[in-house]
C-alpha positions as CSV (number, residue, x, y, z in Angstrom):
1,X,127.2,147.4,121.2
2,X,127.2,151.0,119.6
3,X,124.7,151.1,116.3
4,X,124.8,153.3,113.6
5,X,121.8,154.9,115.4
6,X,123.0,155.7,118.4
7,X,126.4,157.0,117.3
8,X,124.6,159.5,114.6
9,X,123.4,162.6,116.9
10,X,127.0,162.3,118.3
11,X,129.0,162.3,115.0
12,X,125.6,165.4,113.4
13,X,127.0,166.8,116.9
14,X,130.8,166.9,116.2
15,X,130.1,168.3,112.3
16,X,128.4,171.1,113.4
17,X,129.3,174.1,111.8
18,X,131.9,172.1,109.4
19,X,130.0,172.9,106.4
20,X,129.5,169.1,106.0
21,X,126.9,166.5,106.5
22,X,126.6,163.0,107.9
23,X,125.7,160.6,104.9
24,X,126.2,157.5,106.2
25,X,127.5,155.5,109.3
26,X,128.1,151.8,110.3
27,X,129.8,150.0,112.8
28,X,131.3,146.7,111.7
29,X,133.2,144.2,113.9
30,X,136.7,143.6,113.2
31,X,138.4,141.4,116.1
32,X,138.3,142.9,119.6
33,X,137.8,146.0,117.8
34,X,135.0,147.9,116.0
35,X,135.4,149.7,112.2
36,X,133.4,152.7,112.9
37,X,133.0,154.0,109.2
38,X,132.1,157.6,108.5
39,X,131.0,159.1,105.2
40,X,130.6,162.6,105.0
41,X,129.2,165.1,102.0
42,X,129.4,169.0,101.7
43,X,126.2,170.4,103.0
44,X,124.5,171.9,100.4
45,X,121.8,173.8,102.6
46,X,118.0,173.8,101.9
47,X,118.7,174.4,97.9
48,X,115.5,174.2,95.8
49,X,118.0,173.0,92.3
50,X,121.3,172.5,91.4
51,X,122.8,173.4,87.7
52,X,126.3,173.9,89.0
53,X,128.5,171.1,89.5
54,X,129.8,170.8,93.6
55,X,133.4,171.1,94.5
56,X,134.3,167.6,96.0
57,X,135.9,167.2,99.5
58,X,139.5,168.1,100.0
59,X,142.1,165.9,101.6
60,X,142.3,169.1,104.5
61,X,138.0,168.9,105.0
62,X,138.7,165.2,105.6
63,X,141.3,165.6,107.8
64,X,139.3,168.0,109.9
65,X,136.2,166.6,110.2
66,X,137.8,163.3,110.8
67,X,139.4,165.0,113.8
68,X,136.0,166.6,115.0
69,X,134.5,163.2,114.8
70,X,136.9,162.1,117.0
71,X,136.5,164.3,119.7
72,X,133.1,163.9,119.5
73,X,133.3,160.0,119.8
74,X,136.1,160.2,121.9
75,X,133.9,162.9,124.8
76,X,130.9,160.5,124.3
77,X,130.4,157.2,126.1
78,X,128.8,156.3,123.1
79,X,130.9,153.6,122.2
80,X,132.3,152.7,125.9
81,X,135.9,151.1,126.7
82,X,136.1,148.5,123.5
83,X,138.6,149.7,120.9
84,X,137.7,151.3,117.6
85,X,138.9,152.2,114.4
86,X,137.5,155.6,112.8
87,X,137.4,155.5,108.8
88,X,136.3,158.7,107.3
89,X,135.6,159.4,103.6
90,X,133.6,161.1,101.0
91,X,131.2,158.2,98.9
92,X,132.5,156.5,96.6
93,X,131.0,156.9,92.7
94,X,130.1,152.8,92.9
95,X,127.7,154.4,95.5
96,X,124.0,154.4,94.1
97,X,122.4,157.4,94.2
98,X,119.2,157.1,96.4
99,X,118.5,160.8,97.8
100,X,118.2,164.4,95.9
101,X,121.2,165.4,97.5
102,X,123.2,162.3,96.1
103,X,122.0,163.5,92.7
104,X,122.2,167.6,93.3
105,X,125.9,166.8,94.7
106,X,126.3,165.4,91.6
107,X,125.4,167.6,89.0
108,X,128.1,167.8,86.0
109,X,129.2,163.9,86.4
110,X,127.9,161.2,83.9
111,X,125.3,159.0,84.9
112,X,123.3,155.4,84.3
113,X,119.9,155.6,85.5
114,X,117.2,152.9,85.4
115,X,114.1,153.4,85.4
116,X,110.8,150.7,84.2
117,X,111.0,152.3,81.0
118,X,115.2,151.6,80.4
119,X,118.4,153.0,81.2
120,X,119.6,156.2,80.0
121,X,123.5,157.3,80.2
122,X,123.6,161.1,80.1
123,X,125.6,164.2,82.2
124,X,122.8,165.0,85.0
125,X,122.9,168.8,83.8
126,X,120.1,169.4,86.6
127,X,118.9,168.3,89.9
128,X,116.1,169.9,92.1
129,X,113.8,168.6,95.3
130,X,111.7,165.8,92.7
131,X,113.7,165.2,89.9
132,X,116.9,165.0,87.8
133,X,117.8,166.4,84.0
134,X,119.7,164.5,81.8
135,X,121.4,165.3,78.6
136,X,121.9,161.9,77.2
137,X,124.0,162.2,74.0
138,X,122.8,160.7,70.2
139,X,123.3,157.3,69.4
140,X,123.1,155.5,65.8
141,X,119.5,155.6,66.6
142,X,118.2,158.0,68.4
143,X,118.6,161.6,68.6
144,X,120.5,163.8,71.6
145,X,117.9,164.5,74.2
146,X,117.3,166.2,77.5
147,X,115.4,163.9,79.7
148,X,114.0,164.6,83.2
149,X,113.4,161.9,85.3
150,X,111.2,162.2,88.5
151,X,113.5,160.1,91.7
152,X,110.0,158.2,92.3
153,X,110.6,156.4,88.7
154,X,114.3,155.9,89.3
155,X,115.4,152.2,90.1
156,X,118.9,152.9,89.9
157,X,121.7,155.4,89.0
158,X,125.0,155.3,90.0
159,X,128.7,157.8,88.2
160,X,129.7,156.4,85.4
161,X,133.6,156.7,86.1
162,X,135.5,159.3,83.3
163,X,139.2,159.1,83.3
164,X,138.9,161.7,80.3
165,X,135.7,164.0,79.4
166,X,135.9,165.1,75.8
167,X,134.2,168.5,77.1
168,X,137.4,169.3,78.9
169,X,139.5,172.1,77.6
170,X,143.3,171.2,77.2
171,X,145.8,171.6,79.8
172,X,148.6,173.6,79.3
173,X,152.1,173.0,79.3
């Protein structure tokens, strides 16, 4: 059976030149058929920081690369003659943030981070090679602060979901 493994040089293969980047694969079994799940992130190139946030994925990039990836499955006897279904996404924000280029993807979004000293809610304002930057607004107790966070320190962080920032200007009528 096909493992995430061998099906990743095929799928790095079939993005080329796409503009995105392989983030995750894995191949589940569902019946006499495989779930081949694909998640896929814009490629942010060899970037030393990020202090913009990143357009997400459109509905049209999805819809290509899940055509490329395809193609490039479908030419490859990678997964030989048994049936499977191709799901192709963008993470979710339940997704924990484990690499820089979770967090520099995610520059501009509100985060919870753990570390051993606590957990800190702030927007990640920053995000380089070694750590992030947190503005983590004032409580009843303690003061606004900016807070940067080395990943080696960081136990967790996941989006915090916002159906409304308070930072947003109004829309127009």
């Amino acid at each position: 059976m096909a493992t995430a493994d061998t099906l990743r040089p095929v799928l790095e293969q079939g993005l080329d030149g796409s503009g995105l980047v392989l983030d995750d694969v894995t191949v589940s079994p569902a019946g006499k058929r495989r779930v081949v799940r694909v998640l896929l992130d814009r490629d942010l190139g060899d970037v030393d920081a990020v202090t913009e946030p990143t357009e997400p994925l459109s509905l049209d990039e999805v819809a290509a690369a899940t055509r490329a990836v395809g193609d490039a499955l479908d030419a490859s006897d990678v997964l030989g003659e048994q049936p499977y279904t191709l799901e192709v996404s963008s993470p979710g924000v339940g997704r924990p943030l484990t690499l820089a280029r979770h967090f520099q993807r995610n520059v501009g979004r509100l985060l919870e981070v753990r570390t051993a000293a606590g957990e800190s809610t702030g927007r990640l304002v920053a995000a380089d090679r070694t750590a992030l930057t947190l503005e983590v607004p004032a409580t009843k107790k303690t003061p606004a602060r900016t807070e940067t966070v080395p990943y080696a320190d960081v136990d967790r962080a996941t989006v915090q979901v916002e159906f409304a920032r308070h930072d947003d200007p109004p829309k127009e009528s």
